[in-house]
Biopython code that builds the backbone (N, CA, C, O; Angstrom):
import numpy as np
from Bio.PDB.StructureBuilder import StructureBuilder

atoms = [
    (1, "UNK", "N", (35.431, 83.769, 132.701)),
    (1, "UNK", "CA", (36.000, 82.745, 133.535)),
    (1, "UNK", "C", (36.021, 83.172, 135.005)),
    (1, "UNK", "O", (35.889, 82.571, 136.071)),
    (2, "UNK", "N", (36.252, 84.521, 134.626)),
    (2, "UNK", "CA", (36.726, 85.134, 136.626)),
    (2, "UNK", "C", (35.197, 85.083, 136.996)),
    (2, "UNK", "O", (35.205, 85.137, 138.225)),
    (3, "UNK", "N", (33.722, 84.997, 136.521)),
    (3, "UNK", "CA", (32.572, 84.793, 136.834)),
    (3, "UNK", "C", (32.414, 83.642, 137.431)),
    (3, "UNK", "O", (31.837, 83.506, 138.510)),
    (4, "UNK", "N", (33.030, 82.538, 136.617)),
    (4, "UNK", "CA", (32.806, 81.391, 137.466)),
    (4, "UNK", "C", (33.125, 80.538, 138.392)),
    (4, "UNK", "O", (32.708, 79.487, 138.878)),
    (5, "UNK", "N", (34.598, 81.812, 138.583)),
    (5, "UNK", "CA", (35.237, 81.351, 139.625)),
    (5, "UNK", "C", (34.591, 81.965, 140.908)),
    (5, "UNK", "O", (34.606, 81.222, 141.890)),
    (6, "UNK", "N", (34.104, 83.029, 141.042)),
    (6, "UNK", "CA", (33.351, 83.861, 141.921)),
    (6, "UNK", "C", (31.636, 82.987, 142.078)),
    (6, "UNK", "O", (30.892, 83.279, 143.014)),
    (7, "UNK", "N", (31.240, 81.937, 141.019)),
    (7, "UNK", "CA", (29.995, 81.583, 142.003)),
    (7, "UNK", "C", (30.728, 80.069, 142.252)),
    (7, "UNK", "O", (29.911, 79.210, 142.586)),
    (8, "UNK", "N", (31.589, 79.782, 142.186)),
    (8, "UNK", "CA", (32.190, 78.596, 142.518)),
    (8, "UNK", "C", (32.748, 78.995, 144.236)),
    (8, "UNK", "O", (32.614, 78.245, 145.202)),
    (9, "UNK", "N", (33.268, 80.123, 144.246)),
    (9, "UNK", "CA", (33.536, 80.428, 145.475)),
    (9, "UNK", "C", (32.237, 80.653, 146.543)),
    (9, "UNK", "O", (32.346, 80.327, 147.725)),
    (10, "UNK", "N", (30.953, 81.269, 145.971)),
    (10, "UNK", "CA", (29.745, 81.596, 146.584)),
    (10, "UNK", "C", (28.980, 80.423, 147.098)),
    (10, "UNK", "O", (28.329, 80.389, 148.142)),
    (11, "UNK", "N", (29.204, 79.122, 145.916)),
    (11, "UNK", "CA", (28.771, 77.975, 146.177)),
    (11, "UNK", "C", (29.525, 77.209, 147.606)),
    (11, "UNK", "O", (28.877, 76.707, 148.525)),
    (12, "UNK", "N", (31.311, 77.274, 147.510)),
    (12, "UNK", "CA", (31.549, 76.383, 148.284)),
    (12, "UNK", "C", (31.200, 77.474, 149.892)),
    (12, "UNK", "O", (30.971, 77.060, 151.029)),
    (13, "UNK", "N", (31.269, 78.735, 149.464)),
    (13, "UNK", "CA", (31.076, 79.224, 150.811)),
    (13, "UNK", "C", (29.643, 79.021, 151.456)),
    (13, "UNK", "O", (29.506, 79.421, 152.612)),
    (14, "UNK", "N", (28.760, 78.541, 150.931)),
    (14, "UNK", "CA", (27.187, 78.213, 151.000)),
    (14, "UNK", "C", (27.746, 76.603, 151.497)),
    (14, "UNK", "O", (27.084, 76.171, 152.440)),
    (15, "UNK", "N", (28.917, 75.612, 150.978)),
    (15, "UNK", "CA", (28.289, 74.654, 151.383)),
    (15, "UNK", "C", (29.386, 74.454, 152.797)),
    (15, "UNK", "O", (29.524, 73.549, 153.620)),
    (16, "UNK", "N", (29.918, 75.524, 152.630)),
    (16, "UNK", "CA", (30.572, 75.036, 154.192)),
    (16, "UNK", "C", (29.516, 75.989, 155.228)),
    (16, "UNK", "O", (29.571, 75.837, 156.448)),
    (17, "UNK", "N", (28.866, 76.663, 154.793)),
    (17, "UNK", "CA", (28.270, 77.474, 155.936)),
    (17, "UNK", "C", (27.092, 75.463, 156.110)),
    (17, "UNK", "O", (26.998, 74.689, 157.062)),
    (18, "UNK", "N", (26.541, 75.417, 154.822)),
    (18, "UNK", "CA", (25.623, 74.144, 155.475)),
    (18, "UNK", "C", (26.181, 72.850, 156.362)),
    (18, "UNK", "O", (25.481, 72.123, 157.067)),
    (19, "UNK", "N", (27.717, 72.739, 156.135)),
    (19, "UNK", "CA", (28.256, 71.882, 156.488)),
    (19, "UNK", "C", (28.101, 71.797, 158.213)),
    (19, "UNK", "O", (27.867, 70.882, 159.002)),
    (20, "UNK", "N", (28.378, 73.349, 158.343)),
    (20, "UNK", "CA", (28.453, 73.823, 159.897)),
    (20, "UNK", "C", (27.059, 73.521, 160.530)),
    (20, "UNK", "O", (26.917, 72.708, 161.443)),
    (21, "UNK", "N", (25.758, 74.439, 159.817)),
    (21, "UNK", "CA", (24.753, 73.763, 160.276)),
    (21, "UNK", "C", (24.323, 72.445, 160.566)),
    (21, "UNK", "O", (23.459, 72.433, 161.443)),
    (22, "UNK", "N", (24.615, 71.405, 160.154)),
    (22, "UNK", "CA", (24.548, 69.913, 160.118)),
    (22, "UNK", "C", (24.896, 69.276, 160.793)),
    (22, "UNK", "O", (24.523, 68.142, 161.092)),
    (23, "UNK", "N", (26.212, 70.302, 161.410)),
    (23, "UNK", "CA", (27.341, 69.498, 162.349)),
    (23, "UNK", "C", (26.557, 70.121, 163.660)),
    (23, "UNK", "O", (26.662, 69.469, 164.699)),
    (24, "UNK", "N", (25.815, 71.281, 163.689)),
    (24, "UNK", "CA", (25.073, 72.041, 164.525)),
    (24, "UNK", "C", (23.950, 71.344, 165.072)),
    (24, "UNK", "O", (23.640, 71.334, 166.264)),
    (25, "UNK", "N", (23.097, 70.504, 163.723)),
    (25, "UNK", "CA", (21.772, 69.961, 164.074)),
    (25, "UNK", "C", (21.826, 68.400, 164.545)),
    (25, "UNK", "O", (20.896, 67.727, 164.990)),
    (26, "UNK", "N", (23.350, 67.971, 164.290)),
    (26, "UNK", "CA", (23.539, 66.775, 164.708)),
    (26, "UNK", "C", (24.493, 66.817, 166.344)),
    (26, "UNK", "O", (25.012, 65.821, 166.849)),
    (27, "UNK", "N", (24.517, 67.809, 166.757)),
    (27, "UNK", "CA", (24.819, 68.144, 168.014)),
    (27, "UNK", "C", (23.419, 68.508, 169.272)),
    (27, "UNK", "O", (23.400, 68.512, 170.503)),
    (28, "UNK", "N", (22.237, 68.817, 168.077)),
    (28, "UNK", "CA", (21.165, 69.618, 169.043)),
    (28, "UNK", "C", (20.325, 68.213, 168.739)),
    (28, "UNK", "O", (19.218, 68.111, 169.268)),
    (29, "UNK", "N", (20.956, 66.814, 167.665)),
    (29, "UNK", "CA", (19.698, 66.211, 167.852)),
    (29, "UNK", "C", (20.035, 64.994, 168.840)),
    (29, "UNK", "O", (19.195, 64.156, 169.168)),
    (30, "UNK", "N", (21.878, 65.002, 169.439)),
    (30, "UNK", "CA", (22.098, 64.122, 169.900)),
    (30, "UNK", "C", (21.650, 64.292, 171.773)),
    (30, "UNK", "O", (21.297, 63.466, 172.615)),
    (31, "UNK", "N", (21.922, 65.982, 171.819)),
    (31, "UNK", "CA", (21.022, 66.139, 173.184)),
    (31, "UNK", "C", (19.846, 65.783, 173.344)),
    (31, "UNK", "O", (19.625, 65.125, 174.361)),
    (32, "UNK", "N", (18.539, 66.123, 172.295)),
    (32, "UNK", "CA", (17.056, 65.189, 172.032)),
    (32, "UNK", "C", (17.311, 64.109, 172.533)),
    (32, "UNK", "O", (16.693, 63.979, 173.590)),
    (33, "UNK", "N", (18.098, 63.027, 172.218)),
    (33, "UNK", "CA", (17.949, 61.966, 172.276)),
    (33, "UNK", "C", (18.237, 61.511, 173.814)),
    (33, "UNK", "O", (17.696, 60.579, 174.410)),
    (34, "UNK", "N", (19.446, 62.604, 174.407)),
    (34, "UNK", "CA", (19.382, 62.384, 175.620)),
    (34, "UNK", "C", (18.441, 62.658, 176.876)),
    (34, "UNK", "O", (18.186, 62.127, 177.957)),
    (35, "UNK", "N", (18.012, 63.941, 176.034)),
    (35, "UNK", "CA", (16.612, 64.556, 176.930)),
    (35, "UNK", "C", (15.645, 63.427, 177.155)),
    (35, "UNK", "O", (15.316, 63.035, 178.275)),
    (36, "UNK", "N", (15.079, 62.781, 175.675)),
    (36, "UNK", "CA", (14.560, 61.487, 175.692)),
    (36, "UNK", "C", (14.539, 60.293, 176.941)),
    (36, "UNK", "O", (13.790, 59.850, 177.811)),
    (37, "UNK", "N", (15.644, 60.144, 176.489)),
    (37, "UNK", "CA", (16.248, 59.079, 177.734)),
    (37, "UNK", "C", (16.030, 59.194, 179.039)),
    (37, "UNK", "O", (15.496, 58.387, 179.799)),
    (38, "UNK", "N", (16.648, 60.652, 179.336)),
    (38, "UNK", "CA", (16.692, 60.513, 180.641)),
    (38, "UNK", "C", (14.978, 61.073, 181.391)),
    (38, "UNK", "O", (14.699, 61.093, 182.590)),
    (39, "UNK", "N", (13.827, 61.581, 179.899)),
    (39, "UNK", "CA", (12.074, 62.062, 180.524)),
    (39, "UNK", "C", (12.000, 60.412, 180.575)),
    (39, "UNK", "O", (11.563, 59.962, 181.634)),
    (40, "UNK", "N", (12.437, 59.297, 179.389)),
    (40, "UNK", "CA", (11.671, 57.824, 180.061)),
    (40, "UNK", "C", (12.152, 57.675, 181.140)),
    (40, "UNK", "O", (11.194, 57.786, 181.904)),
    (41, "UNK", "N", (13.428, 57.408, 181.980)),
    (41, "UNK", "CA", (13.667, 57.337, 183.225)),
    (41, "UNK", "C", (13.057, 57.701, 184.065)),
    (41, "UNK", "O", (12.830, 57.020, 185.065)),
    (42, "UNK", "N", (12.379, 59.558, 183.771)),
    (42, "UNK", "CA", (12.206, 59.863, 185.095)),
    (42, "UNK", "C", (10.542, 59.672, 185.232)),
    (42, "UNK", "O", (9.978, 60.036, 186.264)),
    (43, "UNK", "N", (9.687, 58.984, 183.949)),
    (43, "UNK", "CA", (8.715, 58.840, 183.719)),
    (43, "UNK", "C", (8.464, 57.383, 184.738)),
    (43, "UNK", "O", (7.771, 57.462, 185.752)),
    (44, "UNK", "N", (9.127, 56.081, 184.310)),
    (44, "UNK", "CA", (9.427, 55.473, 184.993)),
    (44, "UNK", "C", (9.532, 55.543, 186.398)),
    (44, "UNK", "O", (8.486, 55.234, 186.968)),
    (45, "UNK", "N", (10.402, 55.830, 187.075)),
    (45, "UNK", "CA", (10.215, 56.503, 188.365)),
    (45, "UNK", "C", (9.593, 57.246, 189.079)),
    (45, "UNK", "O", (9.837, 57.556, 190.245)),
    (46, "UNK", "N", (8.496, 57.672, 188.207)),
    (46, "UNK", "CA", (7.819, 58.282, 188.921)),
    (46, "UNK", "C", (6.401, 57.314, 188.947)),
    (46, "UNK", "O", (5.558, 57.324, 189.845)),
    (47, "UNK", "N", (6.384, 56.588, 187.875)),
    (47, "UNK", "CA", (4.911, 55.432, 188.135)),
    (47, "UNK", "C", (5.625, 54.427, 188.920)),
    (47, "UNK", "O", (4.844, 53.562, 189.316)),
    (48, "UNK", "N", (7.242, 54.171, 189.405)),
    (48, "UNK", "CA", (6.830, 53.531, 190.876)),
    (48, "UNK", "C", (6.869, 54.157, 191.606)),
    (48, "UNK", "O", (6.586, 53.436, 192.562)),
    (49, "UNK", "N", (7.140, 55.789, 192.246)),
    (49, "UNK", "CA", (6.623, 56.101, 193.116)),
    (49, "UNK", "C", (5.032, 56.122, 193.690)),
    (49, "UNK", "O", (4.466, 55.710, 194.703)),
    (50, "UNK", "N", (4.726, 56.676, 192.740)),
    (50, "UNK", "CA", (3.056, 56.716, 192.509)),
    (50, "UNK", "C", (2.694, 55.053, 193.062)),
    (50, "UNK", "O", (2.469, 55.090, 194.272)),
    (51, "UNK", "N", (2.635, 54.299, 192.761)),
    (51, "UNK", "CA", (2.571, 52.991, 193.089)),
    (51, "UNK", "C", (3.072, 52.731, 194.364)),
    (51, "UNK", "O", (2.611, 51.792, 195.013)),
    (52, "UNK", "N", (4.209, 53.646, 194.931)),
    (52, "UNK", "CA", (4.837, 53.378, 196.365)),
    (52, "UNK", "C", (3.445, 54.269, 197.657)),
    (52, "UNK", "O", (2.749, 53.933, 198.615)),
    (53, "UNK", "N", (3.700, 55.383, 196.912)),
    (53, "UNK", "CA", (3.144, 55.855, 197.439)),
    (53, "UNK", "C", (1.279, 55.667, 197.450)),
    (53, "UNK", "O", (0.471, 56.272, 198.154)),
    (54, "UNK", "N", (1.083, 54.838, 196.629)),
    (54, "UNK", "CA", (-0.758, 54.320, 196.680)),
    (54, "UNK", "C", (-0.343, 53.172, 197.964)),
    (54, "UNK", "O", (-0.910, 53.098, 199.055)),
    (55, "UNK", "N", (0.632, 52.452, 197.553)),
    (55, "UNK", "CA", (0.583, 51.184, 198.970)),
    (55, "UNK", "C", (0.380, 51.954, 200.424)),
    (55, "UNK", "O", (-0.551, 51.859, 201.223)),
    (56, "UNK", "N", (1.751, 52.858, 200.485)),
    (56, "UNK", "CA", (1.802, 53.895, 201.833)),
    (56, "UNK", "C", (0.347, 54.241, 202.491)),
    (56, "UNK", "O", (-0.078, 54.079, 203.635)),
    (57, "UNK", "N", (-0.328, 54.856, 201.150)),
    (57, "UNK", "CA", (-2.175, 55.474, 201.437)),
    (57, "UNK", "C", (-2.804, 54.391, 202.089)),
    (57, "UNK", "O", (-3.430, 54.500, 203.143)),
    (58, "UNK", "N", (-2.597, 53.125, 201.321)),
    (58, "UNK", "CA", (-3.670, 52.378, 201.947)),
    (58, "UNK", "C", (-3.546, 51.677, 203.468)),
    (58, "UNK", "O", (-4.439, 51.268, 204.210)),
    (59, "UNK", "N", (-1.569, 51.708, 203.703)),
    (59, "UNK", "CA", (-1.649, 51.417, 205.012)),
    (59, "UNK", "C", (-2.093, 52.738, 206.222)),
    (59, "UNK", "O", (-2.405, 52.540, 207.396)),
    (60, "UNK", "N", (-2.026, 53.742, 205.694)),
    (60, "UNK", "CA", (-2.290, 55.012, 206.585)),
    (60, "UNK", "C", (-4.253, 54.851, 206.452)),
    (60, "UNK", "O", (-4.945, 55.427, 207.291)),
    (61, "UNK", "N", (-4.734, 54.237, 205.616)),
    (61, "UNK", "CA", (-6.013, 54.317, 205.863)),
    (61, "UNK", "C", (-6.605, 53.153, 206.980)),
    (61, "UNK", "O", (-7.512, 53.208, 207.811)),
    (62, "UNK", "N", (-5.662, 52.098, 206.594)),
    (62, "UNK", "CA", (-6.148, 51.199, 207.704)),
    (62, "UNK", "C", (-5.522, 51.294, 208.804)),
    (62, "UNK", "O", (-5.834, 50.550, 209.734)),
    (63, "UNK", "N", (-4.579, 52.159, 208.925)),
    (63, "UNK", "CA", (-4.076, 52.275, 210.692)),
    (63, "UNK", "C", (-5.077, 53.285, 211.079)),
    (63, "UNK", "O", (-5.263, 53.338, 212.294)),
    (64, "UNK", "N", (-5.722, 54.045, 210.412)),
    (64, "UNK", "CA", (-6.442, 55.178, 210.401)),
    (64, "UNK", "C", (-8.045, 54.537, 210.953)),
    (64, "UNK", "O", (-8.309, 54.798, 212.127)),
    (65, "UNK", "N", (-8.662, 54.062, 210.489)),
    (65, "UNK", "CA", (-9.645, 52.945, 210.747)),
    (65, "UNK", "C", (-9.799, 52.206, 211.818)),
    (65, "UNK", "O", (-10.852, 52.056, 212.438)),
    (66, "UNK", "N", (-8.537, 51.630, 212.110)),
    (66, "UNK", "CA", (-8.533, 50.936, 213.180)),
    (66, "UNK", "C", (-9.197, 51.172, 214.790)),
    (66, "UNK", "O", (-10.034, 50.430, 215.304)),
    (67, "UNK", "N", (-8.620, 52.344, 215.396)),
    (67, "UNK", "CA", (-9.152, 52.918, 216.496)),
    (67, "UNK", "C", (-10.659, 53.173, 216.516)),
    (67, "UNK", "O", (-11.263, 52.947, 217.564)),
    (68, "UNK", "N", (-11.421, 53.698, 215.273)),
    (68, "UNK", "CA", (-12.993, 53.707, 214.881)),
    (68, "UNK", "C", (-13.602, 52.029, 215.191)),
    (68, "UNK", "O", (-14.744, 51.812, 215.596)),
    (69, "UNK", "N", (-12.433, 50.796, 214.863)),
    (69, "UNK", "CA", (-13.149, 49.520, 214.756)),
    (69, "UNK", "C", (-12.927, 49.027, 216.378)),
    (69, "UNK", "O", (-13.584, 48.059, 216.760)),
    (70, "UNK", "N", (-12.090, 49.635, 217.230)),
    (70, "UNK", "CA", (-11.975, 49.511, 218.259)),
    (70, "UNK", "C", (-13.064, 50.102, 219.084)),
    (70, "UNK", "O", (-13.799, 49.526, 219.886)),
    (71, "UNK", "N", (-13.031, 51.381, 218.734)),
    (71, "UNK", "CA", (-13.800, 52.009, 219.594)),
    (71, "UNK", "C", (-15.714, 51.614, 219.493)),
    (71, "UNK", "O", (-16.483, 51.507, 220.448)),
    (72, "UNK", "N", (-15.923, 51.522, 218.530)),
    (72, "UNK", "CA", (-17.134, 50.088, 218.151)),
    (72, "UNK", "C", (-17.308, 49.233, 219.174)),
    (72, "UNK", "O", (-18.211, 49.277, 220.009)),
    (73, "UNK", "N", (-16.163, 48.217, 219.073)),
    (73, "UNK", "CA", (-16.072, 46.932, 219.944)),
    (73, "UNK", "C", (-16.502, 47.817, 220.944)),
    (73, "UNK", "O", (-17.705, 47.982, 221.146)),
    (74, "UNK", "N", (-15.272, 48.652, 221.865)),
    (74, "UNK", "CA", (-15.824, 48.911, 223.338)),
    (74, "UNK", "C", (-17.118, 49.318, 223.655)),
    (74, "UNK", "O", (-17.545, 48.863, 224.717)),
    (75, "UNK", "N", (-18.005, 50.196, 222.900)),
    (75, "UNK", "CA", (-19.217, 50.427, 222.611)),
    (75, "UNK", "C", (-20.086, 49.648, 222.618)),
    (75, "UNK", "O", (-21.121, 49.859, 223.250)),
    (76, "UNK", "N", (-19.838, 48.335, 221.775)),
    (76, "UNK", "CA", (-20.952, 47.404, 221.987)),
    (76, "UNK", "C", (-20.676, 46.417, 222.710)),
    (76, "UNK", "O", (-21.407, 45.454, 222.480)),
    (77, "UNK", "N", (-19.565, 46.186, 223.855)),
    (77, "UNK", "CA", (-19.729, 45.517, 225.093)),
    (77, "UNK", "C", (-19.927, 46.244, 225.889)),
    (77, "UNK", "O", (-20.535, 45.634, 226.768)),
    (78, "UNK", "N", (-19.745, 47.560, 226.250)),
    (78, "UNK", "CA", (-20.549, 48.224, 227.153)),
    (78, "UNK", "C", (-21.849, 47.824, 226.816)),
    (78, "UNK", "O", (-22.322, 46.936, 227.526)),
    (79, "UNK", "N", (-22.751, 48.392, 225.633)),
    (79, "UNK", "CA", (-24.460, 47.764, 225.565)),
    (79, "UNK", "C", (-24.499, 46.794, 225.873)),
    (79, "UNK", "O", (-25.362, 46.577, 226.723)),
    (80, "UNK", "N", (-23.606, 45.543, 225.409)),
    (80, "UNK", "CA", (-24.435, 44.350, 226.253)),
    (80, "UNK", "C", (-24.053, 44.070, 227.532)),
    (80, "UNK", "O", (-24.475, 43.049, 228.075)),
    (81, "UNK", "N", (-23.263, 44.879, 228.140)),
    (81, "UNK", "CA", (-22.881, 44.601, 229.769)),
    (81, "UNK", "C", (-24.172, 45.380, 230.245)),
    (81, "UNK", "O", (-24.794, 44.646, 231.013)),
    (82, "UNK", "N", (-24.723, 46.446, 230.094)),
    (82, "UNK", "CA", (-25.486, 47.222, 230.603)),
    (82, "UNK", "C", (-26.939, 46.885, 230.123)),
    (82, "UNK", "O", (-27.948, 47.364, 230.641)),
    (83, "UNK", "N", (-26.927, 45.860, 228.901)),
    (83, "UNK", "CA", (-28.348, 45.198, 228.994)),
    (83, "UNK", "C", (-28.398, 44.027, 229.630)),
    (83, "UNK", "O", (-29.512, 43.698, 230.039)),
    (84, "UNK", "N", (-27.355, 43.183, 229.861)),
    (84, "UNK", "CA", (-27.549, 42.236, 230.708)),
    (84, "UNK", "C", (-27.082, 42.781, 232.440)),
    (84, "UNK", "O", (-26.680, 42.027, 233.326)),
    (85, "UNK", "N", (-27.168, 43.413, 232.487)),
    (85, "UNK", "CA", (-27.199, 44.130, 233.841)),
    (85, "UNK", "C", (-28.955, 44.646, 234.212)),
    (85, "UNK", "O", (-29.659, 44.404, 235.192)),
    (86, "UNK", "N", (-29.144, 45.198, 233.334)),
    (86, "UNK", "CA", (-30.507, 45.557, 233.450)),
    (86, "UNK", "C", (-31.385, 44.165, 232.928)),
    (86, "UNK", "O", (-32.608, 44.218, 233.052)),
    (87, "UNK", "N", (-31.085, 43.564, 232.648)),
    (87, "UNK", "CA", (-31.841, 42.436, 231.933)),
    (87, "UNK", "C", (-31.992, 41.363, 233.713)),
    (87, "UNK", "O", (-33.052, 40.970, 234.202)),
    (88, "UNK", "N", (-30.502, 41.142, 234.328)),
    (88, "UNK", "CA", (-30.174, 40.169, 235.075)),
    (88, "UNK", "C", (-30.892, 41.281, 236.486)),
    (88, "UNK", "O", (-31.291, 40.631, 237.452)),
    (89, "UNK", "N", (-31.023, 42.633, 236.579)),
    (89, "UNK", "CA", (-31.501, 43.685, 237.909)),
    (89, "UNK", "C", (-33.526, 42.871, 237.364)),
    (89, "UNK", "O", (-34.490, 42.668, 238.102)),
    (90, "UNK", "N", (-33.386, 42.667, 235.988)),
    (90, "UNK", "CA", (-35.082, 42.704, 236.063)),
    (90, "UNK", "C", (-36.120, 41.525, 236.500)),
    (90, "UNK", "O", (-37.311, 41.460, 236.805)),
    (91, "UNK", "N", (-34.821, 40.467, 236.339)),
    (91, "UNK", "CA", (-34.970, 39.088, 236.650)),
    (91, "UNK", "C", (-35.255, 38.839, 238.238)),
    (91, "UNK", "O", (-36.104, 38.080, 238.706)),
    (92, "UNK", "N", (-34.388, 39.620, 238.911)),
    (92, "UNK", "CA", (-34.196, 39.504, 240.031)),
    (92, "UNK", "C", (-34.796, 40.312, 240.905)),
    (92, "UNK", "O", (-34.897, 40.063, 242.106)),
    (93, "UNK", "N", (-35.296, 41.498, 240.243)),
    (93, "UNK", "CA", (-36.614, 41.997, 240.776)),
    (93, "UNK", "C", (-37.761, 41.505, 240.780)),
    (93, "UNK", "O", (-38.610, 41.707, 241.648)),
    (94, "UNK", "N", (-37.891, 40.736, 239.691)),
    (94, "UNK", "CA", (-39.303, 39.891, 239.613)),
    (94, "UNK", "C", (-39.297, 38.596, 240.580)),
    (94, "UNK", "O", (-40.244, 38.419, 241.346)),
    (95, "UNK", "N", (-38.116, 37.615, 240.527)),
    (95, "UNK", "CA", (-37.961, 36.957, 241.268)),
    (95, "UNK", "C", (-38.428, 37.349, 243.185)),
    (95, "UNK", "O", (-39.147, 36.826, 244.036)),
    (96, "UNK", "N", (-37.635, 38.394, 243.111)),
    (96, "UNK", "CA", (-37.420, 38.616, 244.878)),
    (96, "UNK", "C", (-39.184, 38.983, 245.336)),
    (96, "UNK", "O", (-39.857, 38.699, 246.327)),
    (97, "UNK", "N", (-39.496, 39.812, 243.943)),
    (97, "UNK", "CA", (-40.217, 40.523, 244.281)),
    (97, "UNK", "C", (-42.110, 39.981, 244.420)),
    (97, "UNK", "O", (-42.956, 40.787, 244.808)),
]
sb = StructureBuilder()
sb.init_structure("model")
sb.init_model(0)
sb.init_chain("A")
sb.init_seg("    ")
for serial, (resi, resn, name, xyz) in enumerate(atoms, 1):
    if name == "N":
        sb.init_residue(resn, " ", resi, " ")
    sb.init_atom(name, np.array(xyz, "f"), 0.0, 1.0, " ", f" {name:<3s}", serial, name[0])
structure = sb.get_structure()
């Protein structure tokens, strides 16, 4: 009898040691769940930054551009001031001349 009181004791001491674990794995699975939560958040936030920051790029490319589309223009009214200068000197050489 005193045998079976000794694996009766081995047993419940096995099921409170599992009891503890359980209470252990339901503590480490309720942080998971928060870890969870808060990687979708920061997953989230970070594809609208990414998205903030693609708009930002494209205005820095076209302020970026701009002075190149300017500096064009002035370029090609200088050529045609200076071909119709030479165009209007050739006219008027032939004329006078």
């Amino acid at each position: 009898m005193e045998e079976v009181n000794v694996i009766l004791e081995r047993h419940e001491q096995k099921l409170i040691a599992l009891e503890r674990d359980v209470a252990d794995l339901r503590q480490v699975q309720a942080e998971i769940r928060t870890m969870n939560e808060t990687l979708a958040t920061l997953t989230s936030e970070l594809k609208h930054t990414n998205e903030h920051l693609a708009r930002h790029e494209r205005k820095i490319e076209e302020i970026d551009s701009q002075p190149k589309k300017r500096l064009q223009q002035i370029i090609t009214a200088i050529i045609a001031a200076l071909a119709g200068g030479l165009i209007s000197w050739i006219i008027g050489a032939v004329t006078i001349g």
